[in-house]
ZANUVO-312453 format. One line per 3 residues: for each residue x, z, y of C-alpha. Coordinates in Angstrom, 1 decimal. Layout:
<lotors>
X:Z:Y  ...
</lotors>
This chain:
<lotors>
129.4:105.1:143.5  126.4:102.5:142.3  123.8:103.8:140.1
124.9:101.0:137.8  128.4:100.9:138.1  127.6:104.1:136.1
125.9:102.4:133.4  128.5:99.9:132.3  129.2:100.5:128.5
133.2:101.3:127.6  133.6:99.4:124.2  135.8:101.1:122.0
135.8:102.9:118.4  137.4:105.8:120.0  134.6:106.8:122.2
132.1:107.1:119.3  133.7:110.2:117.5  134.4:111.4:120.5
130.5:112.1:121.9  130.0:112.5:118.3  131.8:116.3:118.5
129.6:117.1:121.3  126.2:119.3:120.4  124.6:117.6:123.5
121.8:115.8:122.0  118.4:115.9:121.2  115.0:113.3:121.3
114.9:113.9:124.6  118.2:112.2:125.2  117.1:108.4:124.2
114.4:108.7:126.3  113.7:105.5:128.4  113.7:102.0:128.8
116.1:99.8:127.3  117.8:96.4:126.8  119.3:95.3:123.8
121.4:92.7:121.6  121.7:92.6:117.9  124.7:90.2:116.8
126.1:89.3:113.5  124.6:87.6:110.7  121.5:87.5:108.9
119.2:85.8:106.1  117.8:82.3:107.6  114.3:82.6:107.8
111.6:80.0:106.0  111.4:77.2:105.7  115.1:76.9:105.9
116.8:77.6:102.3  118.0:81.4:102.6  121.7:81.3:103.6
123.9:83.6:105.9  123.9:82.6:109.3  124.7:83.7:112.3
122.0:85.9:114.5  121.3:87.1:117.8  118.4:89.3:119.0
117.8:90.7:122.6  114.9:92.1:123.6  113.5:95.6:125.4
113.4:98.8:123.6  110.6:101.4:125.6  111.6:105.1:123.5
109.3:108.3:124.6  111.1:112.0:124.2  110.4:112.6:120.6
112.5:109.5:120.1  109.8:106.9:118.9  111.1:103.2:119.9
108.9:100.6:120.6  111.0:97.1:120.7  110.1:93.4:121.2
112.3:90.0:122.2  114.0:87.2:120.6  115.7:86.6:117.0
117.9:83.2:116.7  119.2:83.2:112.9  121.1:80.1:112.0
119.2:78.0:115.5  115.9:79.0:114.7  114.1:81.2:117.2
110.8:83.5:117.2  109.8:86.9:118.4  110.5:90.0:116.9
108.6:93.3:116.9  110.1:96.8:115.9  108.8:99.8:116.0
110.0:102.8:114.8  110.7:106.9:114.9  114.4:108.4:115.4
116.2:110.9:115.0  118.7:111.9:117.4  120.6:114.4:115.9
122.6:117.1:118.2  125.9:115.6:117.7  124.6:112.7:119.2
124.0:110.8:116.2  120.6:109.4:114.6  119.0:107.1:112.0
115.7:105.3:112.4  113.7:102.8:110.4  111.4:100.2:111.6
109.0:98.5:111.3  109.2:94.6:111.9  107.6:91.5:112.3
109.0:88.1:113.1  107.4:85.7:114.2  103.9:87.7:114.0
104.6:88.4:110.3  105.5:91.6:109.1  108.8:91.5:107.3
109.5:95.1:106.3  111.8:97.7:107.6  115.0:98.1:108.9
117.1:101.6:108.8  120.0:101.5:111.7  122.6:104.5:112.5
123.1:105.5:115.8  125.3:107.3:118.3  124.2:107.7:121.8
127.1:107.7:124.3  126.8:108.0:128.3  124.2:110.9:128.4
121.7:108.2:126.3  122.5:105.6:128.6  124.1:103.7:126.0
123.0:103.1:122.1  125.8:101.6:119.3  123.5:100.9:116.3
124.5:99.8:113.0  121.6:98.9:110.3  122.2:100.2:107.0
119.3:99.3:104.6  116.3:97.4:105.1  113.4:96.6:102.9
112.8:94.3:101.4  116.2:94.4:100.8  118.3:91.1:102.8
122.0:90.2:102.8  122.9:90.8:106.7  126.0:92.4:109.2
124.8:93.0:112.6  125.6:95.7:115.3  123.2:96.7:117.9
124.0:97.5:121.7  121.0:98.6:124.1  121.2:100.1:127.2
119.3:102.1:129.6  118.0:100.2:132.3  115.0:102.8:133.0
113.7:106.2:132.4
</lotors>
């Protein structure tokens, strides 16, 4: 069997509890390199008037064994595009489960932070994220995939 045959993501709410009953995580785990997409919708940025549209972000993620994330790529919010920058320290809790807040700039501006859960599925090949709170605080519903596409 292909390397990345193994890699392809199973969506499914059933898969997250799961690996969540599992002690088998750690840092360690989300070490790598990863691709990712945010989708939902967010705050349009300025000039625009601030309304709820929809987003998109996909980007690389490079996360070292104590879990710190390093992230950069794309955000389109309601058409408008520019780069986004997060950085930011997890933790991966054994039950495969984490938080971690970043920090972020769009655009080369920094913006403030944003807290996402996570559970890490496939062995930390594959990250569901689901922010929770950012700061300054911003109307938005997005879910976050990334996957490992390096170590």
């Amino acid at each position: 069997m292909r390397k990345s045959t193994l890699l392809i993501a199973v969506m499914g709410i059933a898969a997250a509890p799961a690996m969540a009953g599992n002690d088998n995580c750690s840092p360690q785990t989300t070490r790598g390199y990863y691709a990712f997409s945010c989708e939902g919708f967010a705050m349009t940025l300025p000039p625009a008037a601030p309304t709820l549209a929809p987003a998109r972000f996909f980007g690389t993620c490079d996360a070292d064994h104590t879990a710190y994330f390093a992230c950069a790529g794309d955000y389109n919010v309601g058409g408008q595009i520019v780069p986004v920058v997060a950085v930011g320290q997890g933790t991966t809790n054994k039950d495969c489960t984490g938080t971690i807040t970043y920090d972020q700039s769009v655009g080369g501006y920094p913006i403030g932070t944003l807290t996402i859960r996570y559970t890490v599925l496939d062995g930390g090949d594959t990250i569901w994220g689901l922010p929770v709170a950012n700061s300054p605080p911003s109307p938005q519903v997005l879910s976050c995939n990334l996957r490992r596409i390096g170590k």
